[in-house]
DONU-217982 format. One record per residue (C-alpha): residue number from 0; chain; x, y, z negated. Coordinates in steps of 0.25 Angstrom, whole numbers. Each point is the difference from the previous one (the first is absolute). Layout:
+-----+------+-------+-------+-------+
: pos : unit :     x :     y :     z :
+-----+------+-------+-------+-------+
: NUM :    A :     X :     Y :     Z :
...
+-----+------+-------+-------+-------+
END
This chain:
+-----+------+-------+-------+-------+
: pos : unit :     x :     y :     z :
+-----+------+-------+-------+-------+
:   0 :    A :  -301 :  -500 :    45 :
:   1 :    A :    -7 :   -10 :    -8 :
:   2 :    A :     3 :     0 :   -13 :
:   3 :    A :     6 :   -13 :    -7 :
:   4 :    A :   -10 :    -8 :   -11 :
:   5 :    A :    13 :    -7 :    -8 :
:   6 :    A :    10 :     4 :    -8 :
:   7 :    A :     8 :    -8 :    11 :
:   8 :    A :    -4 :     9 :    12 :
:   9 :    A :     1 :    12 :    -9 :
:  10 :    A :    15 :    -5 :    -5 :
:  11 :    A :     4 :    -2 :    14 :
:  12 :    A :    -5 :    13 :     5 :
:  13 :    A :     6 :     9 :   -10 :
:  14 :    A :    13 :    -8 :     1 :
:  15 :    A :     0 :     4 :    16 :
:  16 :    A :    -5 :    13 :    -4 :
:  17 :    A :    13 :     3 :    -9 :
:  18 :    A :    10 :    -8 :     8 :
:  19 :    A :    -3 :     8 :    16 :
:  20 :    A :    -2 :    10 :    -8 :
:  21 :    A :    14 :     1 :    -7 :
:  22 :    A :     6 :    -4 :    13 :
:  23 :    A :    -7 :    13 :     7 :
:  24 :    A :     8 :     8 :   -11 :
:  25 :    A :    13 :    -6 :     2 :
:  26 :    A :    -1 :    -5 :   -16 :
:  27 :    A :     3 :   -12 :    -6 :
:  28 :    A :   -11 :   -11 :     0 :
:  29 :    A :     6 :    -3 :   -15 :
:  30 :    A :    -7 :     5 :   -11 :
:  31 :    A :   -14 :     1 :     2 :
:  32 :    A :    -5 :     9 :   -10 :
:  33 :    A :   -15 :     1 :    -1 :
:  34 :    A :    -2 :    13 :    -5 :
:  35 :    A :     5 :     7 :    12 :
:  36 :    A :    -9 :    -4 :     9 :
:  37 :    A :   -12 :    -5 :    -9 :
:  38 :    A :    -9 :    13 :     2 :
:  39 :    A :     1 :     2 :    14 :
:  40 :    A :    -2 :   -12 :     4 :
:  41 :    A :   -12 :     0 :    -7 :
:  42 :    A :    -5 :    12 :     6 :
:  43 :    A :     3 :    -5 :    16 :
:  44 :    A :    -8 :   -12 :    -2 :
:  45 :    A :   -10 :     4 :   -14 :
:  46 :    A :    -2 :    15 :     4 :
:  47 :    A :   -15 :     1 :    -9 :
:  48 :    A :     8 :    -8 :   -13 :
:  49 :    A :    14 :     2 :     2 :
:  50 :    A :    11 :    -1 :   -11 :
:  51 :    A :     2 :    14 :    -5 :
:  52 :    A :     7 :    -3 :   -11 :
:  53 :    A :    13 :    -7 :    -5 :
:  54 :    A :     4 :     2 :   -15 :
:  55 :    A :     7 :    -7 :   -13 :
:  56 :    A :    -5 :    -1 :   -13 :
:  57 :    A :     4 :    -8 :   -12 :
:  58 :    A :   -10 :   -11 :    -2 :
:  59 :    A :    10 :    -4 :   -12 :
:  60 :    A :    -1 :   -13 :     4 :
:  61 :    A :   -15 :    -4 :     3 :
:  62 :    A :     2 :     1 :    14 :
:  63 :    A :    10 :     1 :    11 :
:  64 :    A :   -10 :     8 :    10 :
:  65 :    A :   -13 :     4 :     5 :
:  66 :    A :    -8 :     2 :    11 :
:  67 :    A :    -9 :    11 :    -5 :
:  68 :    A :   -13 :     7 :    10 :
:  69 :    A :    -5 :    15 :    -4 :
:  70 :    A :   -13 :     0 :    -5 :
:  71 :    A :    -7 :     2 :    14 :
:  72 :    A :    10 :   -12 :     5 :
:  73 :    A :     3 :     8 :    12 :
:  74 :    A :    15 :     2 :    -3 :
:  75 :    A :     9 :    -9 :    -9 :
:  76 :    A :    13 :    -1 :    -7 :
:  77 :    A :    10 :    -9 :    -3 :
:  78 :    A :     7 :     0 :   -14 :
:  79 :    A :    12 :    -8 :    -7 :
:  80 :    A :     6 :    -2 :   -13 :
:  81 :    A :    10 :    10 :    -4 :
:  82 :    A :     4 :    -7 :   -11 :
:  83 :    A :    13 :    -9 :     4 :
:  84 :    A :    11 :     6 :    10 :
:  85 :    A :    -1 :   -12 :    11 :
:  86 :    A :    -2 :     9 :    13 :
:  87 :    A :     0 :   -14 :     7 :
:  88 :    A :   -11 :    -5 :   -10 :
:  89 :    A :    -7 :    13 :     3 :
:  90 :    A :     1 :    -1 :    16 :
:  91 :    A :    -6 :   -12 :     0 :
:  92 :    A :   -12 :     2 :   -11 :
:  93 :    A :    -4 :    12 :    12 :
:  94 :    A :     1 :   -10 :    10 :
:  95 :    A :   -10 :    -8 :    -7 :
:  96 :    A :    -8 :    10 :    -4 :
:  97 :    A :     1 :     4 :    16 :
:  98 :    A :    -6 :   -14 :     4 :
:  99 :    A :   -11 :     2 :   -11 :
: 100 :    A :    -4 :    13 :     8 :
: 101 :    A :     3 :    -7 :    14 :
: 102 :    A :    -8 :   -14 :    -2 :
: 103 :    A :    -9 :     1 :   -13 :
: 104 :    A :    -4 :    12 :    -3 :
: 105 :    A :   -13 :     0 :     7 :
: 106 :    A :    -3 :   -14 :    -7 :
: 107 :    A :     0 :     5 :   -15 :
: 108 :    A :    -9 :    13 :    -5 :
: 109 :    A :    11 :     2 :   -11 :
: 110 :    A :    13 :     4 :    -1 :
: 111 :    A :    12 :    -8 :     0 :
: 112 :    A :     9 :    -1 :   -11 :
: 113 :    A :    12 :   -11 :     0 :
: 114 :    A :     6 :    -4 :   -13 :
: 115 :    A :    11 :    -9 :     2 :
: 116 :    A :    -7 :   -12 :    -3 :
: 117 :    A :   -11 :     3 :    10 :
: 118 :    A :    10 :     2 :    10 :
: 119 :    A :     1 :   -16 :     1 :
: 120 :    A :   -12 :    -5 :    -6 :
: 121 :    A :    -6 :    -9 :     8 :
: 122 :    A :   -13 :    -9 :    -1 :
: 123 :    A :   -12 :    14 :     4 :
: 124 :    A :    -4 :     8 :    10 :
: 125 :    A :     8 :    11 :    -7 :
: 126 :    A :    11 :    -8 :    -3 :
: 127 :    A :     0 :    -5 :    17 :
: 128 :    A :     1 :    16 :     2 :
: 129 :    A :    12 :     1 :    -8 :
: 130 :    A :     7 :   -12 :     7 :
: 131 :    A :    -3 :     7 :    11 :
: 132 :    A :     4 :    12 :    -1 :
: 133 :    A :    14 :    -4 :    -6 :
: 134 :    A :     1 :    -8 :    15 :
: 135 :    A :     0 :    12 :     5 :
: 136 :    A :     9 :     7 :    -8 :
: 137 :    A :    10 :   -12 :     4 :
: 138 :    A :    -4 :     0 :    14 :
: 139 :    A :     3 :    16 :     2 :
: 140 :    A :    12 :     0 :    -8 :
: 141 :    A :     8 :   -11 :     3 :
: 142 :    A :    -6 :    -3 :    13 :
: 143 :    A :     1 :   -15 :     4 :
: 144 :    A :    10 :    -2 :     9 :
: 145 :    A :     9 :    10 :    -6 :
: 146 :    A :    -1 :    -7 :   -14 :
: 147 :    A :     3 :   -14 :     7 :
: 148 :    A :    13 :     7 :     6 :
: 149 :    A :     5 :     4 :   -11 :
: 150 :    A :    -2 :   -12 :    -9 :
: 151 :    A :     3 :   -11 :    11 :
: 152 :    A :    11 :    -4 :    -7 :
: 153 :    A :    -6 :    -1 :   -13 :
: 154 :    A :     3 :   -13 :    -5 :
: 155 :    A :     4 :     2 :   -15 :
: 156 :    A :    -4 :    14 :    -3 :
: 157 :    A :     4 :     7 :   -15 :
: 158 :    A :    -7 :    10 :    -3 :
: 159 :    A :    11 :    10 :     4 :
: 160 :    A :    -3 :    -4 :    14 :
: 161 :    A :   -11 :     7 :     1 :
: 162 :    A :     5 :    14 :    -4 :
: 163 :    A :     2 :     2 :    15 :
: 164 :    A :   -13 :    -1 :     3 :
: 165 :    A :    -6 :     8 :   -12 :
: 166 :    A :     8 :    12 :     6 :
: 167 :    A :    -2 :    -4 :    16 :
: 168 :    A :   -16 :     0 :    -3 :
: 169 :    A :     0 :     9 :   -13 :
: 170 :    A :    -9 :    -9 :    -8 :
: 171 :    A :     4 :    -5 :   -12 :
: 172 :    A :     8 :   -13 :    -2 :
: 173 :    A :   -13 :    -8 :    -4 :
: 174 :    A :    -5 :     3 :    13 :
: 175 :    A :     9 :    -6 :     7 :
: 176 :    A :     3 :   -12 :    -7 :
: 177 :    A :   -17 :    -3 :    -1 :
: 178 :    A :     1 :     1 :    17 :
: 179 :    A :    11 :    -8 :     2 :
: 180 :    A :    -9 :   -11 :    -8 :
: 181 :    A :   -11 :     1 :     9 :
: 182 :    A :     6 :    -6 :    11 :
: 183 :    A :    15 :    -6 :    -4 :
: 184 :    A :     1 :   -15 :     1 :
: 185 :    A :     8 :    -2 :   -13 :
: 186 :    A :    -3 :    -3 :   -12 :
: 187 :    A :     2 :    12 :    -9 :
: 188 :    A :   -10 :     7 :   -10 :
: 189 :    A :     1 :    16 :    -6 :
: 190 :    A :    -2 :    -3 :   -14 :
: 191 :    A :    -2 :    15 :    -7 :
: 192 :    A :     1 :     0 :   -15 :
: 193 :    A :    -4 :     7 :   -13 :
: 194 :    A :     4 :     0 :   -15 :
: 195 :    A :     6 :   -14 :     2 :
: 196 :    A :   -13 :    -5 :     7 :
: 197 :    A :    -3 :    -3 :    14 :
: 198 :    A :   -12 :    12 :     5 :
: 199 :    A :     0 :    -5 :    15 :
: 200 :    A :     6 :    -8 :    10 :
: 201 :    A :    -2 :    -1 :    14 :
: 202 :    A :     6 :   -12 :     9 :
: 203 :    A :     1 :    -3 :    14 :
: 204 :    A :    -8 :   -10 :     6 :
: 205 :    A :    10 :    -9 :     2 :
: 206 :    A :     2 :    -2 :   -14 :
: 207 :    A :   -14 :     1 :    -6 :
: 208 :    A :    -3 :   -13 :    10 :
: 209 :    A :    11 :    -8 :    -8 :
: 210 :    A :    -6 :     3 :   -12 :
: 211 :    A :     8 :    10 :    -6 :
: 212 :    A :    -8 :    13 :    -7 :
: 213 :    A :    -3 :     6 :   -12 :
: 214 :    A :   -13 :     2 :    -7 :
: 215 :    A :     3 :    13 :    -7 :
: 216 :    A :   -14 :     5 :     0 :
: 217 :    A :    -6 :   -13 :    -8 :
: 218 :    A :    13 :    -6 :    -8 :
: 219 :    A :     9 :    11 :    -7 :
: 220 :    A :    13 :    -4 :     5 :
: 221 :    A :    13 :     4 :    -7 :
: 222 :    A :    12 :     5 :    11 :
: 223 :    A :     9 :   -13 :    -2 :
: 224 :    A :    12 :     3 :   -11 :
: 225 :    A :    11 :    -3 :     9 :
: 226 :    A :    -4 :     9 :    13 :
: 227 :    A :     6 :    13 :     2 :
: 228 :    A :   -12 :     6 :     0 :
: 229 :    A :    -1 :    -3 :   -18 :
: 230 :    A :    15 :     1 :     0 :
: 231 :    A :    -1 :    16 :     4 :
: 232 :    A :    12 :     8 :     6 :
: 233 :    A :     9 :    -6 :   -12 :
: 234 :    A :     4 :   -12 :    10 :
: 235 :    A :     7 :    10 :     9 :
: 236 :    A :    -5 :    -7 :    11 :
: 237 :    A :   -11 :     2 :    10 :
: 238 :    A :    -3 :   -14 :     8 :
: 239 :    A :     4 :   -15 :    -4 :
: 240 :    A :    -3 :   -14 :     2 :
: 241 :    A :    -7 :    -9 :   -10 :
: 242 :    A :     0 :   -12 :    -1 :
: 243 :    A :   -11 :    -9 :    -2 :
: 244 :    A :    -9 :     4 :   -13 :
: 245 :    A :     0 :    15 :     1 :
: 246 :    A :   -11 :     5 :     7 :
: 247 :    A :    -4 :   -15 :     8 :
: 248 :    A :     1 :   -15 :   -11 :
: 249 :    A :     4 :    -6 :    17 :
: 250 :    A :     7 :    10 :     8 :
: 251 :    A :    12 :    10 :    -2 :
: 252 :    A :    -5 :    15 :     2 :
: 253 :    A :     8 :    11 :     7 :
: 254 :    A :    -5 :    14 :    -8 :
: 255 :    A :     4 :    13 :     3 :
: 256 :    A :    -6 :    11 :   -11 :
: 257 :    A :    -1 :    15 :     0 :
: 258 :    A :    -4 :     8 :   -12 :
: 259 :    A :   -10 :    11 :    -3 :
: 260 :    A :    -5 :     3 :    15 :
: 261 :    A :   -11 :     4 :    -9 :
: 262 :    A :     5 :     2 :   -11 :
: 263 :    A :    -3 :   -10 :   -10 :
: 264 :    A :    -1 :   -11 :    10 :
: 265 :    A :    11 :   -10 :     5 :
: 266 :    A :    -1 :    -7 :    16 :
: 267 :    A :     5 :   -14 :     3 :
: 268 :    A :     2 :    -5 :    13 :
: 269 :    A :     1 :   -16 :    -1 :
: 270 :    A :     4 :    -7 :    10 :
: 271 :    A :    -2 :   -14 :     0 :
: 272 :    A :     7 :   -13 :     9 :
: 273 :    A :    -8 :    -1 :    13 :
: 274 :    A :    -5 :   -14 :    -2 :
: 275 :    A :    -6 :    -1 :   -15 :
: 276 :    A :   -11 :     0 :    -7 :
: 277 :    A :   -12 :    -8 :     2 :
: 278 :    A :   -13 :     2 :    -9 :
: 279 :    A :    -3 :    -6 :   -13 :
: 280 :    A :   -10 :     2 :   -10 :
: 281 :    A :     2 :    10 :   -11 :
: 282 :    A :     2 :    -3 :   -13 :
: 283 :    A :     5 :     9 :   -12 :
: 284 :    A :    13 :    -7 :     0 :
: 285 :    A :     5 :     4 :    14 :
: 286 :    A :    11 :     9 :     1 :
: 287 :    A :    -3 :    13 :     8 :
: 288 :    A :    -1 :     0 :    15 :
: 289 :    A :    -6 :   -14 :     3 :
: 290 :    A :   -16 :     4 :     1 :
: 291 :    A :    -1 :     9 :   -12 :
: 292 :    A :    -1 :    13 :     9 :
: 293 :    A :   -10 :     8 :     9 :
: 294 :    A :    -1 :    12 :     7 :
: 295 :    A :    -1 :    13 :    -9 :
: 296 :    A :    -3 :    13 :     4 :
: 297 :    A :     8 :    14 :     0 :
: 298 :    A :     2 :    12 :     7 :
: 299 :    A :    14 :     1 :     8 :
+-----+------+-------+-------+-------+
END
């Protein structure tokens, strides 16, 4: 059989590989877990440089994975960071590494490893690989009319909504939110802060056309002083909805928060009206959420 030339063909073909082949076992098609299957596939389709190895180690931060070949490049090995205790976060840095091995490994002479921010970089041939390779991830994990199943009637997510899916896919609660993004017609963005600042946000397309996002790798944005996220686990609440002037000068803004998925850093979900926006040029006066944003990268 020939073999695919896209992360998209490779995507669709481990997916059906996982799927008939949980259904020959009589197992549930729900959670896919990369490390149980990762080496033999490998060696079915790669047998003169499989996957021979599959191991943790603490990167202490620097990276969540890595693709790594032996020194005659004839076998190779997939590592992750051991230094967090998210085995959804972990499942899907193997899955990525996997579609590294899959679609890019005969491309780069090096190895491959993925710091968080690499993971969504975009703008290089390496960075294009990284895009890439977290599609597949997506694609394997929450396969595509699965995901659209279960989020059909999505219309004003919190964050809390999504603990389902974290455990039906066993990927951590950023991954799901950053896939529902991808193709959701609503206006929401994931907005993930640190020390009182924005670090990332990512928003659905919807939203970023009417103007809304955040330029958190240009401008150092402060978190705004009323959102739950600054206000912390003192206001006893998890999801509320502001009022103009909060986190959009025009629009109201649903947000929902969790705190320290990784620790130090918070995750809003906003959800804003579903007419709104419109762009207008920046200006240091404009409150947050109206054209002062852009996509920034992190691992999930």
């Amino acid at each position: 059989m020939k073999q695919p030339l896209t992360w998209q063909g490779w995507a669709s073909r481990v997916s059906l590989y996982v799927r008939e082949g949980k259904k020959l076992l009589g197992l549930p098609r729900f959670p896919i877990r990369i490390g149980e299957f990762a080496e033999d596939y490998s060696k079915q389709h790669f047998p003169r440089d499989p996957i021979t190895m599959i191991k943790g180690q603490d990167f202490k931060g620097k990276f969540e994975g890595a693709l790594v070949p032996n020194e005659s490049k004839d076998e190779w090995a997939i590592i992750y960071d051991t230094g967090h205790l998210s085995k959804g976060r972990v499942n899907f840095t193997l899955a990525h590494e996997f579609g590294h091995y899959l679609a890019h490994r005969h491309l780069s002479g090096e190895p491959f490893y993925c710091s968080r921010k690499e993971m969504w970089a975009w703008g290089s041939d390496y960075a294009r690989m990284e895009v890439e390779a977290n599609s597949f991830a997506a694609f394997v994990l929450m396969p595509p009319d699965d995901f659209r199943d279960q989020t059909k009637d999505f219309r004003k997510p919190s964050l809390q909504d999504f603990e389902v899916l974290r455990d039906r896919y066993d990927i951590s609660l950023t991954a799901a939110v950053l896939n529902w993004l991808k193709t959701t017609k609503t206006r929401a963005m994931l907005v993930v802060g640190r020390d009182g600042f924005i670090d990332w946000s990512w928003g659905s397309e919807t939203l970023y056309s009417s103007g809304v996002f955040f330029r958190a790798r240009q401008i150092t944005t402060p978190m705004p002083d009323d959102s739950l996220a600054v206000l912390g686990p003192t206001a006893d609440i998890t999801e509320i909805q502001h009022p103009p002037g909060v986190w959009n000068e025009f629009e109201p803004v649903f947000e929902s928060v969790l705190f320290a998925e990784y620790h130090e850093m918070t995750l809003s979900l906003l959800i804003y009206p579903s007419v709104g926006g419109g762009r207008r040029p920046y200006n240091s006066d404009q409150r947050l959420g109206e054209g002062t944003s852009e996509l920034s990268e992190e691992s999930v």
